[in-house]
C-alpha positions in Angstrom: -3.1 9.4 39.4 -4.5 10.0 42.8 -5.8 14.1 43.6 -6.4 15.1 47.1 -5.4 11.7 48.2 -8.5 10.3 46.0 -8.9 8.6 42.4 -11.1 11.1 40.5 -11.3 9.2 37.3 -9.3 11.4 35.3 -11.2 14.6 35.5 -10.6 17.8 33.8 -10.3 19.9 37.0 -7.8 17.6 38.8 -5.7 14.9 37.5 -5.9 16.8 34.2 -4.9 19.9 35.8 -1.9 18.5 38.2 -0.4 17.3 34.5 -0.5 20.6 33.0 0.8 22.1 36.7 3.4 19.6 36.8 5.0 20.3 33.1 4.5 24.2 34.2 7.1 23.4 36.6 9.2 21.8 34.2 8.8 24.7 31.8 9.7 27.1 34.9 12.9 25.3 35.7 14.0 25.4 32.3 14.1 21.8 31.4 10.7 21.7 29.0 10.7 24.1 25.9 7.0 25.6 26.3 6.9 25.6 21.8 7.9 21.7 22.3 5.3 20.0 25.1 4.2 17.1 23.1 1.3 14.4 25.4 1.2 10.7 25.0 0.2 9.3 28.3 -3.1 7.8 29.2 -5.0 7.6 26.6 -8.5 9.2 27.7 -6.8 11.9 29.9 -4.3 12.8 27.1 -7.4 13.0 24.7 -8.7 15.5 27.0 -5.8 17.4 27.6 -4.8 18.0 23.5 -9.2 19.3 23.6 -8.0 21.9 26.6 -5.0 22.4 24.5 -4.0 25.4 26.2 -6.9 25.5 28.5 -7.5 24.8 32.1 -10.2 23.9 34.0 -10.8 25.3 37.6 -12.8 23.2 39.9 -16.1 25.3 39.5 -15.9 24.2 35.4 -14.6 27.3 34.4 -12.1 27.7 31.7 -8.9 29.9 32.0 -5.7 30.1 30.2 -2.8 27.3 30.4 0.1 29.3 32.6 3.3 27.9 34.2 3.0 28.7 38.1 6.0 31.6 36.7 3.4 32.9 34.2 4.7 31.7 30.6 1.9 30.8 28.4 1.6 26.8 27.5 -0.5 25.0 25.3 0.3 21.1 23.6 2.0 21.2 20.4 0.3 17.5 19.7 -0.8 14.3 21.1 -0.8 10.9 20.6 -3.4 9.2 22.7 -3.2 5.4 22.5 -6.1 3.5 23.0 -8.4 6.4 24.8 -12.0 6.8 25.3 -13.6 9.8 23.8 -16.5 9.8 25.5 -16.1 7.6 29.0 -20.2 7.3 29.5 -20.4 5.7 26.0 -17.2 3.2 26.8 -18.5 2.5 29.9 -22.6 2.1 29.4 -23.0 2.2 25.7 -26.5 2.5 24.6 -25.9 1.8 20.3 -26.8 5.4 19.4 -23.2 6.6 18.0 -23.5 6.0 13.8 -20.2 6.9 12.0 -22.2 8.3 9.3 -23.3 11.0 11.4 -21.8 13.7 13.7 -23.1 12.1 17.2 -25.7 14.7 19.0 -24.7 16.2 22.6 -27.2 14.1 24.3 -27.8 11.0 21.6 -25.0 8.3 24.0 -26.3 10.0 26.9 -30.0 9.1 26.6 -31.4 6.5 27.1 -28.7 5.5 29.5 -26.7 2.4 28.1 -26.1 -1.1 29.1 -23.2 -1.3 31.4 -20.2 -3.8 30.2 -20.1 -5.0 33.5 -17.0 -7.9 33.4 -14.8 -4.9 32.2 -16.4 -2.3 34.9 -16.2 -4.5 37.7 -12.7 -5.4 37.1 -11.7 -1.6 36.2 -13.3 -0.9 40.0 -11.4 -3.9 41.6 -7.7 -2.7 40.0 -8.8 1.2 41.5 -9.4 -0.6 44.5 -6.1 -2.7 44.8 -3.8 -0.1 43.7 -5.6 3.1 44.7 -7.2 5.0 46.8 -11.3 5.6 46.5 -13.2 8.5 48.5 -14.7 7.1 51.3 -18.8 7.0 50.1 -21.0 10.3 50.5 -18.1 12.4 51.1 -18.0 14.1 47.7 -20.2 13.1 44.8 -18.1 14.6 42.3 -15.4 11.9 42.7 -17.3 8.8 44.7 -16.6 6.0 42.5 -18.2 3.6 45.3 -21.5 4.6 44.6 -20.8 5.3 41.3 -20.2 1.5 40.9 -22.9 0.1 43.0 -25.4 2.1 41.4 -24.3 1.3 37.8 -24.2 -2.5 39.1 -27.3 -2.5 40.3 -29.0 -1.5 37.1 -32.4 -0.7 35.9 -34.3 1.5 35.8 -31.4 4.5 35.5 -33.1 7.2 33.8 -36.1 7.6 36.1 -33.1 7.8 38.7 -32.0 11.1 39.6 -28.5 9.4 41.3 -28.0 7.8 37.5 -28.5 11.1 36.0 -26.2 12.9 38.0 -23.2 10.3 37.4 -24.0 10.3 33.6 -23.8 14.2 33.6 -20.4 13.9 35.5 -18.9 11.6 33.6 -20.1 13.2 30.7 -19.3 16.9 31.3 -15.7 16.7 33.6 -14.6 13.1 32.1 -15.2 13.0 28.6 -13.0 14.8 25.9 -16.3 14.9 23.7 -18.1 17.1 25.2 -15.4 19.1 25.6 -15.3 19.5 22.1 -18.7 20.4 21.4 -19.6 22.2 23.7 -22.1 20.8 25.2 -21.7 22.2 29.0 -21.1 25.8 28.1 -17.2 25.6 27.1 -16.5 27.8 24.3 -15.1 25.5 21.4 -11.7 25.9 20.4 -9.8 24.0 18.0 -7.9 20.8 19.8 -3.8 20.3 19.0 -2.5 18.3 16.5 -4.0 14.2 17.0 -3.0 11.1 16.1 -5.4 8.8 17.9 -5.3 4.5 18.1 -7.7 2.1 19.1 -7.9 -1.1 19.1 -10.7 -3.1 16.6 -10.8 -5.8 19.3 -10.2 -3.9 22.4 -13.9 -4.7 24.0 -13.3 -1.5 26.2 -12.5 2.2 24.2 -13.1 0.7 21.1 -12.4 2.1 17.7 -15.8 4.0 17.3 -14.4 6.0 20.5 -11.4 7.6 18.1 -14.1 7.5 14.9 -16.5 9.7 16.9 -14.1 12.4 18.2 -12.5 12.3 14.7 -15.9 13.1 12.5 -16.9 16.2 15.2 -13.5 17.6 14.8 -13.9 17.5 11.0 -16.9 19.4 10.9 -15.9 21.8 13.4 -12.3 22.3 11.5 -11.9 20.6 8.2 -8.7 21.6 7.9 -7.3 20.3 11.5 -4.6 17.8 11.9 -6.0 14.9 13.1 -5.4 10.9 11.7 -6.5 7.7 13.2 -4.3 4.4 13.6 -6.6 1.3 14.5 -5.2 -1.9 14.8 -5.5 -5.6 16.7 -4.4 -4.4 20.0 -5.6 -2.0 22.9 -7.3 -3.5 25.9 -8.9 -7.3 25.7 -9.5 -8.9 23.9 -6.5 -6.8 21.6 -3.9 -9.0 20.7 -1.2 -6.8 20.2 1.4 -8.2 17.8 5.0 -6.9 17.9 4.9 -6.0 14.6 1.9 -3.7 14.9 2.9 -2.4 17.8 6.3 -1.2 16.3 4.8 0.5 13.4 2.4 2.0 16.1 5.5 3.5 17.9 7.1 4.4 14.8 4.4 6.5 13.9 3.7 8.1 16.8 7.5 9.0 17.0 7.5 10.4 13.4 3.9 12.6 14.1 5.6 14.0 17.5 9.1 15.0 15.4 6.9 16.6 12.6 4.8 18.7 15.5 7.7 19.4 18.2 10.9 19.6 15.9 8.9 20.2 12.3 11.1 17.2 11.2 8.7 14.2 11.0 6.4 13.0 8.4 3.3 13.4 7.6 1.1 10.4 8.6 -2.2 8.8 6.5 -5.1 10.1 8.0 -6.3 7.1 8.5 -4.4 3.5 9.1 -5.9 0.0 9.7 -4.2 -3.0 10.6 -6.9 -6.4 10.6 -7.5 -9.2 13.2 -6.1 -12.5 11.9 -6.1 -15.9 13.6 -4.0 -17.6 15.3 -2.1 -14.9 17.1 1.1 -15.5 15.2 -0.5 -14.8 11.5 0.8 -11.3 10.7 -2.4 -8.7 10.5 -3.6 -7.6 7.3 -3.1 -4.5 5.8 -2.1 -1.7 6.3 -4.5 -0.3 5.0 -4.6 3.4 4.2 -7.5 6.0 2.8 -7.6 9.6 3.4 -11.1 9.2 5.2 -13.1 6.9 7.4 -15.2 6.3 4.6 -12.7 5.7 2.5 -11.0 2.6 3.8 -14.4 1.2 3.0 -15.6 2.0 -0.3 -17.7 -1.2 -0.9 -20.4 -2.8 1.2 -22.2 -6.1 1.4 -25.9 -5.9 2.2 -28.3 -9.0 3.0 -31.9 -8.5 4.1 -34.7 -10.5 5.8 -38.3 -9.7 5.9 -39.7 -12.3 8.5 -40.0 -11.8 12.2 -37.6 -12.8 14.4 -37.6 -12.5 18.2 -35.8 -11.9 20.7 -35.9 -13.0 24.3 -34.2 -11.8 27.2 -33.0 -14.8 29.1 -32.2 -16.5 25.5 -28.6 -17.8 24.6 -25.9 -20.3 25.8 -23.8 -19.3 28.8 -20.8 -20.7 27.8 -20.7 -18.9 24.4 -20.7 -15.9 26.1 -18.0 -16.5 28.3 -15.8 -18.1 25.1 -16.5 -14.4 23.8 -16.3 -12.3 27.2 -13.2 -10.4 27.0 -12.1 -10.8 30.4 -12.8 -14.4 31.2 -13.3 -15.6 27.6 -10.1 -16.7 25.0 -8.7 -14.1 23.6 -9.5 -12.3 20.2 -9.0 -15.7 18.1 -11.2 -18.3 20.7 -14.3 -20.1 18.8 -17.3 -21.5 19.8 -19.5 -24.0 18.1 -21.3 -22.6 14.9 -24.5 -23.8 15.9 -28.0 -21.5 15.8 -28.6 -21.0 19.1 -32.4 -21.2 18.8 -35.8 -19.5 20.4 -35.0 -16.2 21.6 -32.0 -15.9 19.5 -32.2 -14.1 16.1 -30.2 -14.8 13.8 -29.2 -14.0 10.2 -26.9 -16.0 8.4 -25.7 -14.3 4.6 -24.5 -15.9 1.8 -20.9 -17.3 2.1 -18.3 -15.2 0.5 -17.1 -15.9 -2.5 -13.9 -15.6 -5.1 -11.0 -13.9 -3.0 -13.8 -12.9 -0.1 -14.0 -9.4 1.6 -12.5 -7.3 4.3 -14.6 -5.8 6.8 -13.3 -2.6 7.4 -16.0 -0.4 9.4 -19.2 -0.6 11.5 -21.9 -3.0 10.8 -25.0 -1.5 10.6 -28.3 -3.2 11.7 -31.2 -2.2 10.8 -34.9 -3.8 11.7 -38.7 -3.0 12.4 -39.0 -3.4 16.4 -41.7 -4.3 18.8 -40.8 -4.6 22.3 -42.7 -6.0 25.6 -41.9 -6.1 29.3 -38.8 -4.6 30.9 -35.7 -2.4 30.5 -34.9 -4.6 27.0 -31.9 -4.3 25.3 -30.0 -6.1 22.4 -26.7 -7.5 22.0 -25.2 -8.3 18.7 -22.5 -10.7 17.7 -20.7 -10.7 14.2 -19.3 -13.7 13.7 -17.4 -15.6 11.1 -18.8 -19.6 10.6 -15.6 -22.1 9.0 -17.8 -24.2 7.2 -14.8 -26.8 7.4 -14.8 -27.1 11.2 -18.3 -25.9 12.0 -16.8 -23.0 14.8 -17.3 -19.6 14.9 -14.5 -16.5 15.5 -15.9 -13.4 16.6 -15.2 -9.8 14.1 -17.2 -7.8 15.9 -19.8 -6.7 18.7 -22.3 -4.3 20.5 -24.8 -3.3 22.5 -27.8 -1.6 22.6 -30.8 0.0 25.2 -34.0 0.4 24.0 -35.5 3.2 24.7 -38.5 2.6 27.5 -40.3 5.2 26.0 -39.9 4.6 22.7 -39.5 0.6 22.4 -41.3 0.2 18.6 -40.7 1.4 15.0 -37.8 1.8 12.8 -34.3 1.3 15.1 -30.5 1.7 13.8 -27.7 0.8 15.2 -24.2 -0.2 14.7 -21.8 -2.7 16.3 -18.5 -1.3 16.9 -16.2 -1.3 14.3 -14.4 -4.7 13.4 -11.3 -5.2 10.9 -11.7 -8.8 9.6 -11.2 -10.9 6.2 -14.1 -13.4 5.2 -13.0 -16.0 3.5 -14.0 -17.7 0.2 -16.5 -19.8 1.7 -17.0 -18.6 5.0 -20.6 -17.1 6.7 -21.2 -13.5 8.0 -23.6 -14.2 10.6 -25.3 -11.9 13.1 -26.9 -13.1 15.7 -29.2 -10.7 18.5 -29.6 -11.8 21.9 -31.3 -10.5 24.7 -28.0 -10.8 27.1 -24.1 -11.3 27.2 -23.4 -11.5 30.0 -20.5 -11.6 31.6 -19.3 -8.9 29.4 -22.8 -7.0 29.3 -24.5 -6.6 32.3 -28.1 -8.3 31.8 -31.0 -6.5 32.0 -33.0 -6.5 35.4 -36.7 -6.7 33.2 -38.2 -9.4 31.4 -38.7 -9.1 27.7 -39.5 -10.4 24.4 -38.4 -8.0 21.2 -39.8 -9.1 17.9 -37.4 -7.7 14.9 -38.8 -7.5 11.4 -37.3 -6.0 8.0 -33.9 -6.9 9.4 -31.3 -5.7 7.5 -27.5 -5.9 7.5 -24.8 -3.7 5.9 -21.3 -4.5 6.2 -18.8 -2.3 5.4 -16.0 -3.6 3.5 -12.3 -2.5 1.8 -12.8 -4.0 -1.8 -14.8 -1.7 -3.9 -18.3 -2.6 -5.9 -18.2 -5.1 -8.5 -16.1 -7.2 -6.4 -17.8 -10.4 -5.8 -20.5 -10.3 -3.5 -19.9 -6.3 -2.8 -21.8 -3.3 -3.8 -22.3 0.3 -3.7 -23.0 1.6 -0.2 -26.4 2.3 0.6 -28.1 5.7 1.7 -27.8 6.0 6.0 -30.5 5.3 7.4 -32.4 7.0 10.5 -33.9 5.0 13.9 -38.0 6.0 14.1 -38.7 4.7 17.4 -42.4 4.7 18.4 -44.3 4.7 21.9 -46.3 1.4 22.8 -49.8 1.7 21.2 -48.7 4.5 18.5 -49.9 3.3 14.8 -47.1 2.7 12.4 -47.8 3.2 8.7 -47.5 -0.8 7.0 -43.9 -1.4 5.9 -43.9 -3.4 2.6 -40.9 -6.2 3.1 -37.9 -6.3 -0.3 -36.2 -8.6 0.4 -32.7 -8.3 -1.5 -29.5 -10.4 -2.6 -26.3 -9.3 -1.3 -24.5 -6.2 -3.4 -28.0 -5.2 -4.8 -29.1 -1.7 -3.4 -32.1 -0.8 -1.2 -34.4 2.1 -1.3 -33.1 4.7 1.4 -35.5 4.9 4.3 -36.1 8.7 6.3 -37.6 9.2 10.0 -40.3 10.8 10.4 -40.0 10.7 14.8 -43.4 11.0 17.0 -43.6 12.1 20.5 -45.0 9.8 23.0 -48.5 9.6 22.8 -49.2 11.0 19.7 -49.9 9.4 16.2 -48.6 9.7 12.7 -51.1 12.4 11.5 -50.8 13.8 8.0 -47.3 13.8 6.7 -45.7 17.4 6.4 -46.3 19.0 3.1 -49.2 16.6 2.1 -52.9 17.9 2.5 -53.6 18.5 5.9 -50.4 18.5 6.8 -47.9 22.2 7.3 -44.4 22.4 7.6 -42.1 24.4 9.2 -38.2 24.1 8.9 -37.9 25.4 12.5 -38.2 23.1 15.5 -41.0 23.8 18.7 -40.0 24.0 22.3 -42.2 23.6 24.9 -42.0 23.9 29.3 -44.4 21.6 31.2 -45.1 24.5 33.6 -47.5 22.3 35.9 -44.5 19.9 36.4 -42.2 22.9 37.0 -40.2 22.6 40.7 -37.2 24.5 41.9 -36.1 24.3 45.5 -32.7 25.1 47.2 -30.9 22.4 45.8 -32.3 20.9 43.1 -34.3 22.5 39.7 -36.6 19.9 38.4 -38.2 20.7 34.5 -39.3 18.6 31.4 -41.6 19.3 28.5 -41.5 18.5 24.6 -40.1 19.4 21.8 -40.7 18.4 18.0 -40.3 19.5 14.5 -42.6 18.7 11.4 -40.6 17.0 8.4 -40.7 18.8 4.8 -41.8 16.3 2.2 -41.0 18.5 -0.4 -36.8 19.4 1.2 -34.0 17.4 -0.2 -33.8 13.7 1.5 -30.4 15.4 2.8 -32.5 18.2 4.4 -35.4 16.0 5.7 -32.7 13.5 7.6 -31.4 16.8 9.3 -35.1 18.1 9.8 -35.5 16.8 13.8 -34.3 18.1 17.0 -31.0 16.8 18.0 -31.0 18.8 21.8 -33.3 21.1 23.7 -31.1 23.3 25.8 -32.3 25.4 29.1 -31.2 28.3 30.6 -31.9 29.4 34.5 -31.5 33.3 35.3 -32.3 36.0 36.9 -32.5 39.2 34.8 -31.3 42.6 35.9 -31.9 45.9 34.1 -30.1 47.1 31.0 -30.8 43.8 28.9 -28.2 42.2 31.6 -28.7 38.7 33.4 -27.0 36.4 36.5 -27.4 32.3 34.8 -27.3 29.7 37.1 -24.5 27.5 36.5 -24.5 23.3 37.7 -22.8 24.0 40.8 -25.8 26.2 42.2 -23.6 29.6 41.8 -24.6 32.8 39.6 -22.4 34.1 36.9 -21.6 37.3 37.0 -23.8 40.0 35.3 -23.7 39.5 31.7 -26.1 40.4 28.4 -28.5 37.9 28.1 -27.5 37.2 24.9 -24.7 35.4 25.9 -26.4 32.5 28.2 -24.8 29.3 30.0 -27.1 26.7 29.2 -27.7 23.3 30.1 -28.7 20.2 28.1 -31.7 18.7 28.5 -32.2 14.2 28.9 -34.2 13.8 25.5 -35.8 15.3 22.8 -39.3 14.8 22.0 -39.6 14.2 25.8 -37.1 16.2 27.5 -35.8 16.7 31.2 -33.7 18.1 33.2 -32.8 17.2 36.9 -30.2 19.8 38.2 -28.7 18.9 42.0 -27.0 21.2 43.5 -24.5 21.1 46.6 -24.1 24.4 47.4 -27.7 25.6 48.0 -29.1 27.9 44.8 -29.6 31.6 46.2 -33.4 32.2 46.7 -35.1 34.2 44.2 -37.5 34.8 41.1 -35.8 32.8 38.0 -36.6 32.5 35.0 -35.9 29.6 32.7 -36.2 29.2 28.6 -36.2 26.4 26.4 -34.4 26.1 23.1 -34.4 23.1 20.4 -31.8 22.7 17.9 -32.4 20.4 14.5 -29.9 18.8 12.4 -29.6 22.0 10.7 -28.6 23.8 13.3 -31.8 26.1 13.4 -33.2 27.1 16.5 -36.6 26.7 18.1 -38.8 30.6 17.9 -38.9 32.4 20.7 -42.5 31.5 22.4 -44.4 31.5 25.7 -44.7 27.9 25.6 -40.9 27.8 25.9 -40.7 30.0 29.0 -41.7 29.5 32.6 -40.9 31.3 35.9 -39.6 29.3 38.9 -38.9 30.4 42.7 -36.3 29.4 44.9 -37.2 29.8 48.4 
């Protein structure tokens, strides 16, 4: 959809908008029931539009309510968004720090930014380009997808880069149903409508994890909501899309839209999966049906390897990566020679499966000990299954994943996006790590070599413990990146068999530059369940068009809390509010487009989110120049637990605009 003669990429305040404008008119001319309007068009905008519900957003970000240009209230009575992204910065640059164990953090996919899947954006830019109409470049960088694209394409280093930064907080704040959701730009939360939500486990683009993340927020902001998830073999590439599965789709999306407009539909499973078979004519397996995420996968099957492996970044064959790229590669069932790929390739190879096999149902989680030198490094992973009988390999599932600059060492977590696959009696798991895959990831512009130790595997499977092979899921587990130079306490290697448990591991995160003293609650150690804030004010800088701040934030972990408590107990964002106070306990916040609010009690603040955590930052640009004055700014942290940072002169600093 094109807005002021311009593709704006979706966003809230236009394309968004002209949707709920044009079923206004509809409404007004009597040919739309206002208690019927039911949404499945594009996926991602339609995912935003059932989050505004009954909501819309004026070009300054504001939020007012849903009225037909006649004035009769509106809102969507449900949505079916097929194949959509939740959060388009994650689709688009994922950086491996979504975990579907956990409710995903405002800034955690934001920060580090991610590594771009480039055969998927640059094809994305060239179909805007053949069929649309782009603003011409510099003329409004709210909606200038040319630099947008060259800048994302020309890669490393983005988060030193205030232009990076800027398109990530677009993206992120105007683009992205997620953050709509939470909150995270000042919006005040409000229940979405009705969902039913489908991805694709083999669409490389808005993958599964993209419904998966949206889905676990909503639940813990409304338990009770309405919301079910349908994931099949289909969606984008490299989705095959079977008839079959896409007629049980549409037959459940027509039976969740007559239950919401007419009351006259079913009720659907909260949660359907439909697997990736090979070749393309087998029918999928399943469906598979569980009234949680977590329960489609009640068993898991772990494998563990103590020894070093390493990773380099120019490592790995060429043409398995383009077998494998979605775009120019074969298609969800093309194989590749089974072979190791050797130096510079980790990989892990399990036991084959055995009796009936398993059914990967979920996100394999890998977890490992890193140490990382050079540049910009990042990791991608391949699952893969290995036919012992032909010697090729299918891949079941993928990811990528940026380390963090900053904090390159230590205990890391991640998860490849979620993959729906059977393993064979005899078959082989096998993961393999590789500095690069490109074409579909764009490859890093560093040099590196990461060495991974304690690697561990968990996969996520249907059948339940005791089942050959499979046992009881394992405690999460929490990254604990480290700074170069910081001193790690030894980790002792147990290695285990698959199905046999291991010991749950906690984080215990340092800021850069500092060691591990003293753990909390052990002598000469303290603890405190509330996190600390802190303003650099010597790095402090405001000026008419731009608000430059950073500083640190931490909190101390309790040794004698609950493990559930201590995996909570460290700060998840560190949020910043600009003002100017008037009398009467009253204040004017600055909001991201460089205007004041109006006067309200300071108790009720706009705040922005800070890049980081432990090192935080915040780079606010402005086009319309920020009116000159005496501001003040405070820092906040929020943990796990949702506690908040004292109140503290370290946290507060005074800036002028001039």
């Amino acid at each position: 959809m094109r807005t002021n003669g311009y593709i704006r990429l979706d966003d809230d305040r236009y394309e968004a908008r002209d949707v709920q404008n044009a079923l206004g008119l509809l409404v007004d001319a009597g040919l739309t029931d206002p208690a019927r309007i039911g949404e499945s068009y594009g996926g991602g905008i339609s995912l935003q539009l059932a989050t505004l519900k009954d909501r819309v957003m004026y070009p300054d970000g504001t939020l007012h309510p849903w009225t037909s240009p006649g004035g009769t209230a509106l809102h969507f009575a449900g949505a079916a968004p097929v194949i959509p992204w939740s959060d388009l910065v994650y689709s688009l640059l994922p950086n491996g720090r979504t975990l579907d164990y956990q409710v995903t953090g405002p800034t955690a996919d934001l920060s580090p930014i991610g590594v771009a899947k480039q055969s998927f954006v640059a094809g994305l830019y060239a179909l805007g380009q053949a069929s649309g109409n782009y603003a011409p470049p510099g003329v409004n960088p709210e909606a200038d997808l040319t630099t947008w694209f060259a800048r994302i394409n020309a890669g490393e280093p983005y988060d030193s880069d205030p232009t990076a930064q800027s398109i990530v907080t677009q993206i992120a704040q105007y683009h992205s149903a997620y953050y709509l959701l939470n909150g995270a730009y000042g919006a005040a939360k409000e229940a979405p409508s009705p969902l039913l939500i489908a991805n694709g486990f083999t669409d490389d683009l808005f993958p599964v994890d993209e419904a998966a993340r949206y889905t676990t927020l909503e639940h813990s902001l409304y338990p009770s909501d309405p919301v079910s998830m349908f994931d099949w073999d289909g969606g984008h590439m490299r989705g095959q899309n079977k008839a079959a599965d896409n007629a049980l789709l549409a037959s459940r999306i027509k039976s969740f839209m007559e239950l919401q407009l007419r009351g006259t539909g079913t009720a659907q499973p909260a949660f359907t999966a439909l697997t990736q078979t090979c070749p393309a004519t087998a029918p999928s397996g399943g469906p598979f049906q569980a009234a949680s995420w977590a329960a489609l996968h009640p068993g898991e099957v772990d494998f563990s390897s103590a020894p070093a492996k390493t990773i380099v970044s120019g490592a790995g064959d060429a043409s398995i990566a383009k077998t494998f790229d979605p775009i120019a590669g074969g298609g969800a069932c093309a194989t590749a020679p089974a072979a190791d790929q050797g130096t510079g390739v980790a990989t892990l190879r399990l036991p084959a499966a055995t009796g009936a096999g398993y059914t990967l149902l979920g996100s394999p989680t890998v977890i490992g000990t890193l140490t990382a030198t050079g540049t910009y490094p990042e990791i991608a992973a391949r699952l893969l299954d290995v036919n012992p009988a032909t010697n090729t390999e299918t891949l079941v599932a993928r990811g990528l994943y940026r380390v963090d600059p900053a904090l390159p060492n230590g205990l890391q977590v991640f998860q490849l996006h979620p993959g729906a696959w059977h393993f064979a009696a005899g078959h082989i798991p096998k993961l393999e790590l590789l500095g690069q895959d490109a074409p579909y990831g764009r490859a890093s512009n560093g040099t590196f070599t990461i060495s991974i130790s304690n690697l561990q595997l968990r996969l996520p499977v249907h059948e339940p413990p005791g089942t050959p092979g499979v046992g009881n899921p394992l405690a999460p587990v929490f990254s604990n990146p480290q700074p170069v130079g910081n001193p790690l306490a030894p980790v002792f290697s147990n290695p285990q068999p698959v199905g046999n448990p291991l010991a749950p591991v906690f984080s215990n995160p340092q800021p850069v530059g500092k060691s591990s003293g003293p753990a909390p609650g052990q002598p000469g150690g303290s603890c405190s369940a509330r996190p600390r804030v802190r303003v650099d004010k010597h790095r402090a800088h405001a000026a008419r068009h731009a608000i430059s701040l950073t500083g640190t934030a931490s909190e101390p972990v309790c040794a004698h809390a609950s493990s559930a408590t201590r995996r909570h107990q460290r700060v998840t964002r560190v949020l910043l509010t600009v003002s100017r106070t008037l009398r009467g306990g009253r204040c004017r916040f600055l909001l991201g487009n460089g205007r004041l609010t109006r006067a309200r009690s300071c108790r009720r603040p706009v705040s922005f989110i800070a890049r980081g955590t432990t090192r935080w930052r915040l780079g606010l640009h402005t086009r319309r120049a920020i009116p000159a004055g005496r501001y003040l700014v405070r820092a906040d942290a929020v943990d796990g637990l949702r506690h908040h940072a004292p109140r503290s002169g370290a946290a507060v600093v005074v800036v002028r605009v001039r």
